[in-house]
PDB file as gemmi writes it, atoms N, CA and C in Angstrom:
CRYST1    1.000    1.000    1.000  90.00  90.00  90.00 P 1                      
ATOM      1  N   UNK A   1      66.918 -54.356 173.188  1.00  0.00           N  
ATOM      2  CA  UNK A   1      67.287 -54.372 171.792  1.00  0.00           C  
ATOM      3  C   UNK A   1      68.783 -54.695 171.676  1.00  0.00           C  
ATOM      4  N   UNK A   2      69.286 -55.570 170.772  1.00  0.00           N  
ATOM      5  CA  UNK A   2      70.449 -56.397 170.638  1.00  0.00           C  
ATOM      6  C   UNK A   2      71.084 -54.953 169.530  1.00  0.00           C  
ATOM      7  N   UNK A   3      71.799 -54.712 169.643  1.00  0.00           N  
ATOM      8  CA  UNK A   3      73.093 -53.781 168.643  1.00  0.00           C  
ATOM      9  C   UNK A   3      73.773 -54.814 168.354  1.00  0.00           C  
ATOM     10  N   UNK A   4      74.077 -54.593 166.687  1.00  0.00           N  
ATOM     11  CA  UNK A   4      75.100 -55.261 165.674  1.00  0.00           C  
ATOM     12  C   UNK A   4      76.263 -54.172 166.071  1.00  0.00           C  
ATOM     13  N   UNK A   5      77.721 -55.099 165.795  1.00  0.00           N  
ATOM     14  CA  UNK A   5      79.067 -53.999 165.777  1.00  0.00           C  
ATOM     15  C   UNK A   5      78.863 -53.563 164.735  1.00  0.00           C  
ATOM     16  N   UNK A   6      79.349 -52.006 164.291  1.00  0.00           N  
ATOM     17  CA  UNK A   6      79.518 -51.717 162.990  1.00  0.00           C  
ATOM     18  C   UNK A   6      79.953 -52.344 162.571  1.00  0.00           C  
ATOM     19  N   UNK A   7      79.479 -51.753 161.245  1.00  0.00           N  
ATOM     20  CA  UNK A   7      80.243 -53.281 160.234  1.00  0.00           C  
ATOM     21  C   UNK A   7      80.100 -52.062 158.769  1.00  0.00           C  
ATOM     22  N   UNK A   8      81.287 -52.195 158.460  1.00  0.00           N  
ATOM     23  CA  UNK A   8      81.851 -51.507 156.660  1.00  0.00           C  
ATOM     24  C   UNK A   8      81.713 -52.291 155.680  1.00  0.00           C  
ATOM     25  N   UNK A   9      81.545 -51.436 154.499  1.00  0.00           N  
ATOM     26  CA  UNK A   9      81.067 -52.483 152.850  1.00  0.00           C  
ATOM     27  C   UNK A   9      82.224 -52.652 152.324  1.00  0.00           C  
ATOM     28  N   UNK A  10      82.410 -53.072 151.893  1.00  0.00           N  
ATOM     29  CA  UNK A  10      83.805 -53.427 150.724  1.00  0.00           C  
ATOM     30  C   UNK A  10      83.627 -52.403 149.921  1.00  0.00           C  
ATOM     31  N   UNK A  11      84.375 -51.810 148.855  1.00  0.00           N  
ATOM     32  CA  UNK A  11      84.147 -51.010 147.883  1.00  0.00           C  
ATOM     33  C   UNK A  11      84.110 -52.136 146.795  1.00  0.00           C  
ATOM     34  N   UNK A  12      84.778 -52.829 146.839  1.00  0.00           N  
ATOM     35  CA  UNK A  12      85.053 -53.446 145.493  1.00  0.00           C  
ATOM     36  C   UNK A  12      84.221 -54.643 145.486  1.00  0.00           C  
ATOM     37  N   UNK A  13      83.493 -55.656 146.611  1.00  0.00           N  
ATOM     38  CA  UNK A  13      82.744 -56.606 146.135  1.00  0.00           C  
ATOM     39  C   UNK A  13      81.365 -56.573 146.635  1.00  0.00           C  
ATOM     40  N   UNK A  14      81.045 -55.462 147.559  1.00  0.00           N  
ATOM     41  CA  UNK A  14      79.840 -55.215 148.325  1.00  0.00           C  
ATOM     42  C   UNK A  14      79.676 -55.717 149.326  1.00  0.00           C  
ATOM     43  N   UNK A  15      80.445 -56.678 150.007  1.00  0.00           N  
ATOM     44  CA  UNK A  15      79.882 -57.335 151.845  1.00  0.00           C  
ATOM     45  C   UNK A  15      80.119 -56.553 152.808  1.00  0.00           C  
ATOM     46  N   UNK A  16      79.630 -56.843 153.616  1.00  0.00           N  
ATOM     47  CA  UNK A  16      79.991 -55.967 154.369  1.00  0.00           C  
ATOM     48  C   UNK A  16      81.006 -56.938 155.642  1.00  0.00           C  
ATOM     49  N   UNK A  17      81.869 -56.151 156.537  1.00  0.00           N  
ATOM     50  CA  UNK A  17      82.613 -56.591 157.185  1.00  0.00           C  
ATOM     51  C   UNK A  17      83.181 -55.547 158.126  1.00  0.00           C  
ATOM     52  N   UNK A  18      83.462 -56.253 159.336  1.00  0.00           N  
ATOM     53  CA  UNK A  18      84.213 -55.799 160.643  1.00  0.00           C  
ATOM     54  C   UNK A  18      85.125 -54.519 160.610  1.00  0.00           C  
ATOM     55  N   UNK A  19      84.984 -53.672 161.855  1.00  0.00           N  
ATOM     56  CA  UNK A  19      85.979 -52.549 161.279  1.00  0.00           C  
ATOM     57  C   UNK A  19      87.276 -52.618 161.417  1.00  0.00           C  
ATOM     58  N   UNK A  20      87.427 -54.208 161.835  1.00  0.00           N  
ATOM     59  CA  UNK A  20      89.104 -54.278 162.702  1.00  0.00           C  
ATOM     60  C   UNK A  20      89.714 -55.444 160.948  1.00  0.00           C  
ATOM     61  N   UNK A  21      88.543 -55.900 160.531  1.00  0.00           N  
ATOM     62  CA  UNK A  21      88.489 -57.003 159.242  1.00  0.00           C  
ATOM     63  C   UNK A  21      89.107 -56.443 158.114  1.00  0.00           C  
ATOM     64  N   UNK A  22      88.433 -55.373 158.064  1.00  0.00           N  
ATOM     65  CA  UNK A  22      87.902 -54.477 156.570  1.00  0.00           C  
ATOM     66  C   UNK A  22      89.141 -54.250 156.228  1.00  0.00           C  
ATOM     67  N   UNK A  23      90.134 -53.892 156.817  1.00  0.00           N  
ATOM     68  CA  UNK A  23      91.709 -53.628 156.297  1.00  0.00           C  
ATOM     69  C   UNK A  23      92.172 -54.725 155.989  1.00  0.00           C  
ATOM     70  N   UNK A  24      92.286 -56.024 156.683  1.00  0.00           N  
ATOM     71  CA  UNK A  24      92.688 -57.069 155.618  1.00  0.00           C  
ATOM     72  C   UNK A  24      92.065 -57.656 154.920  1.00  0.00           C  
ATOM     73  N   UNK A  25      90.827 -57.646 154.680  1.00  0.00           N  
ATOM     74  CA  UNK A  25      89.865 -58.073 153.403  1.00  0.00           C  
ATOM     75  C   UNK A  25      90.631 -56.884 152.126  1.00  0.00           C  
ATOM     76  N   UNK A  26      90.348 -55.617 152.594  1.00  0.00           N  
ATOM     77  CA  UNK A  26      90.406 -54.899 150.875  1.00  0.00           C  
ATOM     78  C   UNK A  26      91.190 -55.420 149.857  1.00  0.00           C  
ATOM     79  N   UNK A  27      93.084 -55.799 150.843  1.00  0.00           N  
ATOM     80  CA  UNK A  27      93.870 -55.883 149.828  1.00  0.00           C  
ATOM     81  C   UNK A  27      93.424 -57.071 148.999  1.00  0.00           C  
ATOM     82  N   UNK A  28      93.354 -58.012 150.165  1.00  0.00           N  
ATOM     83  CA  UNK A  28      92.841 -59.905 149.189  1.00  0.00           C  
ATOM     84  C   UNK A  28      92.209 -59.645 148.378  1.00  0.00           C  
ATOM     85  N   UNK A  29      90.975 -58.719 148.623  1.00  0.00           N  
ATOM     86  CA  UNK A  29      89.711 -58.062 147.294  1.00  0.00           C  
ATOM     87  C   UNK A  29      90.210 -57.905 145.916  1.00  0.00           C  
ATOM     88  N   UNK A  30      91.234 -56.679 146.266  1.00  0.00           N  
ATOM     89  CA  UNK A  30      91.797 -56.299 145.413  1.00  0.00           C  
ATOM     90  C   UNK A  30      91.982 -57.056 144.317  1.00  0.00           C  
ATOM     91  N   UNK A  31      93.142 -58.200 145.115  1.00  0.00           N  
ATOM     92  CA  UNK A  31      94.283 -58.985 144.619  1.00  0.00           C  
ATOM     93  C   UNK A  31      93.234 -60.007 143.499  1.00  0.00           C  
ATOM     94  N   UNK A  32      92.137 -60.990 144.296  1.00  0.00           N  
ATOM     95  CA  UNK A  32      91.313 -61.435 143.528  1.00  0.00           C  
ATOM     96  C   UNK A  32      90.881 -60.882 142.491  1.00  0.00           C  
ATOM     97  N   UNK A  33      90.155 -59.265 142.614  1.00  0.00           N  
ATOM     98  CA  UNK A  33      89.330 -58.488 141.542  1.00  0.00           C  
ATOM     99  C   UNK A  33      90.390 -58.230 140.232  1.00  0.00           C  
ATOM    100  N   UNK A  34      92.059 -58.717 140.558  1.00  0.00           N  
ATOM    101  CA  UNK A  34      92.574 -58.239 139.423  1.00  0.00           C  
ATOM    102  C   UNK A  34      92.760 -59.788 138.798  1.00  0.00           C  
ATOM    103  N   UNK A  35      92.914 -61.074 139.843  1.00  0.00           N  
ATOM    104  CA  UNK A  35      93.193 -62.076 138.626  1.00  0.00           C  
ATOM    105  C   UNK A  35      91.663 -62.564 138.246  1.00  0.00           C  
ATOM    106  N   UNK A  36      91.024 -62.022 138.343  1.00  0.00           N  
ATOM    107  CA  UNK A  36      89.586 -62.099 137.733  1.00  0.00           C  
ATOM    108  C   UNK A  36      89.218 -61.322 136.740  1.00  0.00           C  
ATOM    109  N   UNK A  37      89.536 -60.428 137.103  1.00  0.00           N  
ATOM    110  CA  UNK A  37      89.837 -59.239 135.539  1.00  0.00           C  
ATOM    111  C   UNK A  37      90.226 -59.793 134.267  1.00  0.00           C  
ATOM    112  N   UNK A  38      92.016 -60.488 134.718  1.00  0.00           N  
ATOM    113  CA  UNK A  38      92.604 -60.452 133.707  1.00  0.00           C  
ATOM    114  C   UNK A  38      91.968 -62.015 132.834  1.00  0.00           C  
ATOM    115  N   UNK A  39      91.262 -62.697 133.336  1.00  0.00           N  
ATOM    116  CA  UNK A  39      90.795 -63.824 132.866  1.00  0.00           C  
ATOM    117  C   UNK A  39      89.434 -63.526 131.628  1.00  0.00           C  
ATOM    118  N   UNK A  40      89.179 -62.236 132.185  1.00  0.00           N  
ATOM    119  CA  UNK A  40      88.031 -61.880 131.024  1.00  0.00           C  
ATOM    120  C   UNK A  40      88.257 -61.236 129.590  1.00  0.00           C  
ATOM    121  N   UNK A  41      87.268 -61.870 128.781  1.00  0.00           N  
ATOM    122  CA  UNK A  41      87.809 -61.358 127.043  1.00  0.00           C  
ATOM    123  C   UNK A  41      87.691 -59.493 127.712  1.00  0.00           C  
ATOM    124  N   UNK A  42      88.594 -59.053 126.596  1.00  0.00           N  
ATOM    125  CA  UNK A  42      89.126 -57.479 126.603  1.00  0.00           C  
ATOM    126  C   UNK A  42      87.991 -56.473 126.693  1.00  0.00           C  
ATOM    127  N   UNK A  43      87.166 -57.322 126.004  1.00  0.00           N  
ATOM    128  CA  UNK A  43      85.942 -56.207 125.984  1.00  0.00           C  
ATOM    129  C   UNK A  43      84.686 -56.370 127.309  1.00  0.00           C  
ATOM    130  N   UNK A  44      85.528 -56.815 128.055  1.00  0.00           N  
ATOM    131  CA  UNK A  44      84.018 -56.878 129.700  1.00  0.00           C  
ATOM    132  C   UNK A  44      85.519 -56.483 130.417  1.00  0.00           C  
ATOM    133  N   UNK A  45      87.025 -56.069 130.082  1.00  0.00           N  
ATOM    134  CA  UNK A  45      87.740 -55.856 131.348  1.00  0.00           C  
ATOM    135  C   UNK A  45      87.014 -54.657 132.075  1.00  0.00           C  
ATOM    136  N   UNK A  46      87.260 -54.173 132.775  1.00  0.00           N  
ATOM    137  CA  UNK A  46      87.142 -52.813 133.986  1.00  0.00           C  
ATOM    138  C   UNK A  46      87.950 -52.210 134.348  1.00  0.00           C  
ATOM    139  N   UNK A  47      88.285 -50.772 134.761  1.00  0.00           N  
ATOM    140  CA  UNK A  47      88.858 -50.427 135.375  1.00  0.00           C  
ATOM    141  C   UNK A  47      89.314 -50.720 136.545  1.00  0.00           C  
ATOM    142  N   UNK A  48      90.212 -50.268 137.144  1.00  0.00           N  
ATOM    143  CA  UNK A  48      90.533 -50.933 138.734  1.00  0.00           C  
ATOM    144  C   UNK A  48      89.084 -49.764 139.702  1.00  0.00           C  
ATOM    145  N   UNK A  49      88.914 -50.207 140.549  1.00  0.00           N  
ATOM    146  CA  UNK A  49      87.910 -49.430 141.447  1.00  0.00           C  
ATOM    147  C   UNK A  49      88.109 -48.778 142.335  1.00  0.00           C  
ATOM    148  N   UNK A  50      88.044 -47.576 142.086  1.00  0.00           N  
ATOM    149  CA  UNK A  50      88.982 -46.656 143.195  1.00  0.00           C  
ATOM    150  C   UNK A  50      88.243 -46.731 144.425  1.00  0.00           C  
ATOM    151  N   UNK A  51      88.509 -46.970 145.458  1.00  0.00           N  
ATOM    152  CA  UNK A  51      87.921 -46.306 147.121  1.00  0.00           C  
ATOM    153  C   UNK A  51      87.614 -45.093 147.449  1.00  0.00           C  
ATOM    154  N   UNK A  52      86.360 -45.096 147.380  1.00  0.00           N  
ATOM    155  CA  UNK A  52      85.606 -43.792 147.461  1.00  0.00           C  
ATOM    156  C   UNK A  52      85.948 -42.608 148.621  1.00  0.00           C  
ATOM    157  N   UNK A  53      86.248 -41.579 148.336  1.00  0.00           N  
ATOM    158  CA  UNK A  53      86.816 -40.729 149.552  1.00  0.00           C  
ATOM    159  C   UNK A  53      85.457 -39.810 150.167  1.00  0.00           C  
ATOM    160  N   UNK A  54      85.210 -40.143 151.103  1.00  0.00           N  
ATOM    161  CA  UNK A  54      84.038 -39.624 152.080  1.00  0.00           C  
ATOM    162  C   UNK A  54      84.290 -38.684 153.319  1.00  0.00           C  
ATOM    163  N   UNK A  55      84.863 -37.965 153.270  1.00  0.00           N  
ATOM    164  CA  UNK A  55      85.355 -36.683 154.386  1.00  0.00           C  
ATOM    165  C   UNK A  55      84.681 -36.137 155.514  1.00  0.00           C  
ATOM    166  N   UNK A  56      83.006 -36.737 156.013  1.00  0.00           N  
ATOM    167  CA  UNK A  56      82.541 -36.204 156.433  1.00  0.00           C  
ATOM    168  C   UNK A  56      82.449 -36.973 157.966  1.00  0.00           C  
ATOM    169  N   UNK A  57      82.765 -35.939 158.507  1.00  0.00           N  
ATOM    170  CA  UNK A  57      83.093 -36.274 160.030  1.00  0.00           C  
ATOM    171  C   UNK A  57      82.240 -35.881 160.652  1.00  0.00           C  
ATOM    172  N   UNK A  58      81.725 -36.410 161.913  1.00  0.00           N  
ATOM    173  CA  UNK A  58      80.240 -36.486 162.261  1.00  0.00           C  
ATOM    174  C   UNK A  58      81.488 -35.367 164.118  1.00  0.00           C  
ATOM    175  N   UNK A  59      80.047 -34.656 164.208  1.00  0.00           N  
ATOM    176  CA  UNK A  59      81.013 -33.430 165.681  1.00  0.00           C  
ATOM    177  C   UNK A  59      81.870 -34.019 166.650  1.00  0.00           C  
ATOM    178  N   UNK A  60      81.704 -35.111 166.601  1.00  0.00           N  
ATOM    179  CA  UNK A  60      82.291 -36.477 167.615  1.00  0.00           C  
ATOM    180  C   UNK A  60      83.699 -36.015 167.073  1.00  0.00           C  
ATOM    181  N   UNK A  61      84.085 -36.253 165.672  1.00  0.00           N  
ATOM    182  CA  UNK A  61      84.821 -36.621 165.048  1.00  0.00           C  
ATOM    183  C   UNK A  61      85.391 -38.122 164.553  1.00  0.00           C  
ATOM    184  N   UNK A  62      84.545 -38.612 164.698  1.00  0.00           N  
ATOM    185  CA  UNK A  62      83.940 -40.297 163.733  1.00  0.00           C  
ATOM    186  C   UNK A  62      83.713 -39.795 162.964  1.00  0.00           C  
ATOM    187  N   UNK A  63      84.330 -40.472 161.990  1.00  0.00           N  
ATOM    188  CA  UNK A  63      83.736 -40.984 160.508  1.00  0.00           C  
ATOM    189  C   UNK A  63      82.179 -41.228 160.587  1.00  0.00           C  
ATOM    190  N   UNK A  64      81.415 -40.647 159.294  1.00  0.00           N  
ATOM    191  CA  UNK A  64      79.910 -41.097 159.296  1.00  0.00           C  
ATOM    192  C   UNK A  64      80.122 -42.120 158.704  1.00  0.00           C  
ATOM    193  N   UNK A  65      80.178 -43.414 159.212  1.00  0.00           N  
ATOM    194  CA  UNK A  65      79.935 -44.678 158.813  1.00  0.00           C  
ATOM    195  C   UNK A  65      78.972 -44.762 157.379  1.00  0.00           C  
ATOM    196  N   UNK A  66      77.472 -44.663 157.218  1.00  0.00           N  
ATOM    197  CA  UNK A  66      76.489 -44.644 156.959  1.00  0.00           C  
ATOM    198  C   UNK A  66      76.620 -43.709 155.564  1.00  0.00           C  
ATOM    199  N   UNK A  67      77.441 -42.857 155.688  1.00  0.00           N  
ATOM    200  CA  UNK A  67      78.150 -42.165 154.308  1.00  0.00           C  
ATOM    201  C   UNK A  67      78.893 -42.969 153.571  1.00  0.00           C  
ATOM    202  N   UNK A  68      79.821 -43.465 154.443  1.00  0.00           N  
ATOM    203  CA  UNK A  68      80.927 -43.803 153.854  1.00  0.00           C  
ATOM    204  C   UNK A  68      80.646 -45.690 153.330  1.00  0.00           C  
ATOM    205  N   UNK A  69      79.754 -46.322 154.020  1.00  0.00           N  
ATOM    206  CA  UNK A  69      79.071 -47.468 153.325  1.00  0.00           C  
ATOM    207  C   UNK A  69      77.937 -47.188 152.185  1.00  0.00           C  
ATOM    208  N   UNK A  70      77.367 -46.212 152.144  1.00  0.00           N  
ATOM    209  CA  UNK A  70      77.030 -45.843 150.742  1.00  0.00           C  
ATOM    210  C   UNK A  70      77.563 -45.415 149.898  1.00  0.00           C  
ATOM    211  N   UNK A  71      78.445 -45.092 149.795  1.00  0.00           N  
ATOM    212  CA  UNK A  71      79.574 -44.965 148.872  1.00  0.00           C  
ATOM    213  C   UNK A  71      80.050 -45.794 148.737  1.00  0.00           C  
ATOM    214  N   UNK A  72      80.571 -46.811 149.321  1.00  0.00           N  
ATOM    215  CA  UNK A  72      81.133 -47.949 149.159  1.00  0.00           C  
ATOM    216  C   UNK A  72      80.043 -48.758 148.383  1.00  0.00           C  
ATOM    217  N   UNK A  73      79.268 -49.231 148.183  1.00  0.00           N  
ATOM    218  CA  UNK A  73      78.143 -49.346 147.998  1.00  0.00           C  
ATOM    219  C   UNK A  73      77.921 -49.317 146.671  1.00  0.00           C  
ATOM    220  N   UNK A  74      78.175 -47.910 146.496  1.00  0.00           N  
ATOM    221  CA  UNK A  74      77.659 -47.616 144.978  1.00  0.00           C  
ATOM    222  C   UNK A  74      78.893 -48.041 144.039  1.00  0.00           C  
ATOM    223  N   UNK A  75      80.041 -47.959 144.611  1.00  0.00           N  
ATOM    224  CA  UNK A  75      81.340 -48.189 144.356  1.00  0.00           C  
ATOM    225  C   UNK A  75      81.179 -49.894 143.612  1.00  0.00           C  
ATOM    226  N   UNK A  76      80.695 -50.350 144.759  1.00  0.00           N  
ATOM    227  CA  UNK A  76      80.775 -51.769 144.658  1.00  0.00           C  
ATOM    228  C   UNK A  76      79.955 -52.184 142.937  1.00  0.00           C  
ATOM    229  N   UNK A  77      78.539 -51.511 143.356  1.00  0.00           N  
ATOM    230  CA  UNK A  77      77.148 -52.001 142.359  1.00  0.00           C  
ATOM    231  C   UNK A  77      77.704 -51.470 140.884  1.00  0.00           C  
ATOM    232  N   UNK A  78      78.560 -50.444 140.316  1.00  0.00           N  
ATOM    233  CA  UNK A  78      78.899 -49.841 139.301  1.00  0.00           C  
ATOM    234  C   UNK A  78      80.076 -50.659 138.382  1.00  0.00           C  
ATOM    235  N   UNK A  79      80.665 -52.071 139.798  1.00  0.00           N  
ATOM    236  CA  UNK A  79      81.236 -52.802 138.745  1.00  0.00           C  
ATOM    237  C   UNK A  79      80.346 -53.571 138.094  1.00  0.00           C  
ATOM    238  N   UNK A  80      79.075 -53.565 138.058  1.00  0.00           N  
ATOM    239  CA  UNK A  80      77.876 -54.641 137.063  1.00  0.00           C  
ATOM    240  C   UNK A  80      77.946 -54.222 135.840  1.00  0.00           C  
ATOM    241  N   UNK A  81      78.391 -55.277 134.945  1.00  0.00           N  
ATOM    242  CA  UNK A  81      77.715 -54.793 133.716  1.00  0.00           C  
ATOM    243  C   UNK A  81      76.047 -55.628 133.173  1.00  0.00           C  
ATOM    244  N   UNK A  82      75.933 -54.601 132.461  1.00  0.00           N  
ATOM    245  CA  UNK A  82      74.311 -54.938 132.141  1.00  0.00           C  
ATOM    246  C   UNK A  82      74.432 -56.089 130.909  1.00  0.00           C  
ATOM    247  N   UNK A  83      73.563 -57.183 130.821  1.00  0.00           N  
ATOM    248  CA  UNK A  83      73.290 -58.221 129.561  1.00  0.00           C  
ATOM    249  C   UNK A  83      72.912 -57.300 128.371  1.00  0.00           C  
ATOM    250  N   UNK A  84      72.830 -57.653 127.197  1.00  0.00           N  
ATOM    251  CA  UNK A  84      72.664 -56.868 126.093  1.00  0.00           C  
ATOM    252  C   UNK A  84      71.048 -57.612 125.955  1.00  0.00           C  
ATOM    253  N   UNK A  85      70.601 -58.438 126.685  1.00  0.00           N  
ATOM    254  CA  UNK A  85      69.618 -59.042 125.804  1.00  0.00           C  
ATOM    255  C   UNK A  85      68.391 -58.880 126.872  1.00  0.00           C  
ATOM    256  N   UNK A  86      69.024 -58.971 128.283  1.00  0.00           N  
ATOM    257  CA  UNK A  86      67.697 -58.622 129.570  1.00  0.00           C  
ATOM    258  C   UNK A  86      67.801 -57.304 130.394  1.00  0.00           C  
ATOM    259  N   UNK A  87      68.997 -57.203 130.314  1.00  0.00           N  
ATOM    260  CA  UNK A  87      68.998 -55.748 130.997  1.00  0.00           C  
ATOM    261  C   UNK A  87      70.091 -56.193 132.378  1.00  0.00           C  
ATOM    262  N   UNK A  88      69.413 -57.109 132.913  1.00  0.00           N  
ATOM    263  CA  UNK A  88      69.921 -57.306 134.647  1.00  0.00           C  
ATOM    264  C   UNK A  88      71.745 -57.009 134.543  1.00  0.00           C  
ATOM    265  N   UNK A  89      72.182 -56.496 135.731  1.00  0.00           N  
ATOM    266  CA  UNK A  89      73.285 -56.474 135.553  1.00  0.00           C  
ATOM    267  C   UNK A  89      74.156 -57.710 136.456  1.00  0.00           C  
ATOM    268  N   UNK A  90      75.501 -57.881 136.502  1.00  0.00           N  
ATOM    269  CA  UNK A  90      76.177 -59.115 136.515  1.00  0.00           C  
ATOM    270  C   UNK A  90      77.398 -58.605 136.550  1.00  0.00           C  
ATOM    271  N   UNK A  91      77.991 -59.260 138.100  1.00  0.00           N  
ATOM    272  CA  UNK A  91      79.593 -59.022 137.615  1.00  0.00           C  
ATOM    273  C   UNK A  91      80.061 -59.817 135.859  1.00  0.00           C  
ATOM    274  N   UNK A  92      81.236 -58.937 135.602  1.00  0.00           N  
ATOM    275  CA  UNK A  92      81.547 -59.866 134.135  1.00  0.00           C  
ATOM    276  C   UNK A  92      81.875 -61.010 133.952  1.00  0.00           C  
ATOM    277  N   UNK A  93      82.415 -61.461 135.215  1.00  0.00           N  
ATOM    278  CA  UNK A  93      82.848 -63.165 134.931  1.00  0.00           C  
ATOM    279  C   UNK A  93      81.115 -64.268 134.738  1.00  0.00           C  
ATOM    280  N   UNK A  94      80.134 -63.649 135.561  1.00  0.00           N  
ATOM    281  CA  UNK A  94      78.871 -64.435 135.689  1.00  0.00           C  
ATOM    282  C   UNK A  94      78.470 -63.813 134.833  1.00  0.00           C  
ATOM    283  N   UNK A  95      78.144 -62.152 133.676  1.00  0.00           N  
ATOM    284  CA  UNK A  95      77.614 -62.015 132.368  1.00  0.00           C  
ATOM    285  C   UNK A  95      77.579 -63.404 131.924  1.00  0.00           C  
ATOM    286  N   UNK A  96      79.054 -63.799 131.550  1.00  0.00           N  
ATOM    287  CA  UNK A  96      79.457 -64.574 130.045  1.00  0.00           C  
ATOM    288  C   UNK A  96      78.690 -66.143 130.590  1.00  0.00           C  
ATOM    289  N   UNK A  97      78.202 -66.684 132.266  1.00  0.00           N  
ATOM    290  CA  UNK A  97      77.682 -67.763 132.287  1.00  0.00           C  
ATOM    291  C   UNK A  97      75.928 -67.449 132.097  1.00  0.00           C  
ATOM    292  N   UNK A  98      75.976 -66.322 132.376  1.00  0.00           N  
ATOM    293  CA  UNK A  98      74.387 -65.850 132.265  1.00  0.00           C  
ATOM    294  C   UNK A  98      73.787 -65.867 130.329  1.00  0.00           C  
ATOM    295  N   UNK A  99      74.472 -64.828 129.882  1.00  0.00           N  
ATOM    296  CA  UNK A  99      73.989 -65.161 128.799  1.00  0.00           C  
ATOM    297  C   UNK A  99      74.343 -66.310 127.348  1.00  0.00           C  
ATOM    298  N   UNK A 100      74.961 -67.376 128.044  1.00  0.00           N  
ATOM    299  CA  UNK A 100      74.745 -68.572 127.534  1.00  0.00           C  
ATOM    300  C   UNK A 100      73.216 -69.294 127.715  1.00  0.00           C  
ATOM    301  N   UNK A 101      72.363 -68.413 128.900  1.00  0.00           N  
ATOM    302  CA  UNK A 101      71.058 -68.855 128.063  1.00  0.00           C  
ATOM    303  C   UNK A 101      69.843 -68.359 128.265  1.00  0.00           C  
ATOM    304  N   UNK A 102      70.693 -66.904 128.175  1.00  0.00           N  
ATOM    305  CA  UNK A 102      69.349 -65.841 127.754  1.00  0.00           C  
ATOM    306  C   UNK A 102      69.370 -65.562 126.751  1.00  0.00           C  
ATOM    307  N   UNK A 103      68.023 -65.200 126.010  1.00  0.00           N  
ATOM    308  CA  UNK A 103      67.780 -65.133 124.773  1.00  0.00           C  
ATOM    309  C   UNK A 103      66.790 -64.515 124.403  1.00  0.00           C  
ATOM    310  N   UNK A 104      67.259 -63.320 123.424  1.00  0.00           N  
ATOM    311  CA  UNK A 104      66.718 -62.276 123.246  1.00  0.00           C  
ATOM    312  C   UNK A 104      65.119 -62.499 122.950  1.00  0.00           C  
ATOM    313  N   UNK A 105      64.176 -61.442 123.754  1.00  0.00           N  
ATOM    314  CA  UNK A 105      63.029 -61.767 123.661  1.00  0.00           C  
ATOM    315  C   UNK A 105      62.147 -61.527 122.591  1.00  0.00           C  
ATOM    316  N   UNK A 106      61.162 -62.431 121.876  1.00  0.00           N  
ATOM    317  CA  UNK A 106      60.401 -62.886 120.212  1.00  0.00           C  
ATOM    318  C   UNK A 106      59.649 -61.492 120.165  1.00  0.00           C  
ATOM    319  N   UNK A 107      59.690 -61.512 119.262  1.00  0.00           N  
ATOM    320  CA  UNK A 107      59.031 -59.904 118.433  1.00  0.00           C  
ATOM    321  C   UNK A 107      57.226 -60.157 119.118  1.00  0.00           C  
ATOM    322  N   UNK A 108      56.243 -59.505 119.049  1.00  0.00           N  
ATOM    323  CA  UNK A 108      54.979 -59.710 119.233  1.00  0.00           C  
ATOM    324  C   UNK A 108      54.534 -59.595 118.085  1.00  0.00           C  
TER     325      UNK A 108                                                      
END                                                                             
């Protein structure tokens, strides 16, 4: 059986990545997630996304990986906002290309 290296989620965009990576991905993340922000009308901005603090140390004294990527995780999925007209959720920059042509569904 072949083993993958661990590998950590982003908090802020969901991929996952290397544990030697993951420190210079966050900041770029960051840096992107804010001039992407500021490009959106006022009412889809977001908060900034805090990095989830996960404390639980496995007897080794490792980090539980597997904690701490589900958290990341959820971190990530909570920047979606939902369409007003289907439900699905969507980072906000792809909302505003999505519902240019969804359309609210005909009465029965």
């Amino acid at each position: 059986m072949i083993r993958r290296p661990p590998t950590i989620v982003c908090y802020i965009c969901g991929r996952e990545y290397g544990t030697k990576s993951i420190s210079i991905h966050e900041p770029q993340c960051l840096k992107k997630w804010h001039n992407e922000n500021n490009l959106l009308p006022n009412e889809l901005r977001r908060p900034e996304p805090k990095k989830p603090e996960v404390r639980t140390i496995t007897a080794k004294g490792f980090y539980d990986l597997d904690a701490l990527n589900e958290a990341a995780w959820t971190s990530a999925q909570s920047q979606l906002v939902p369409c007003n007209n289907c439900g699905r959720t969507f980072l906000p920059d792809r909302l505003i290309v999505h519902q240019r042509s969804c359309k609210p569904k005909a009465a029965k």
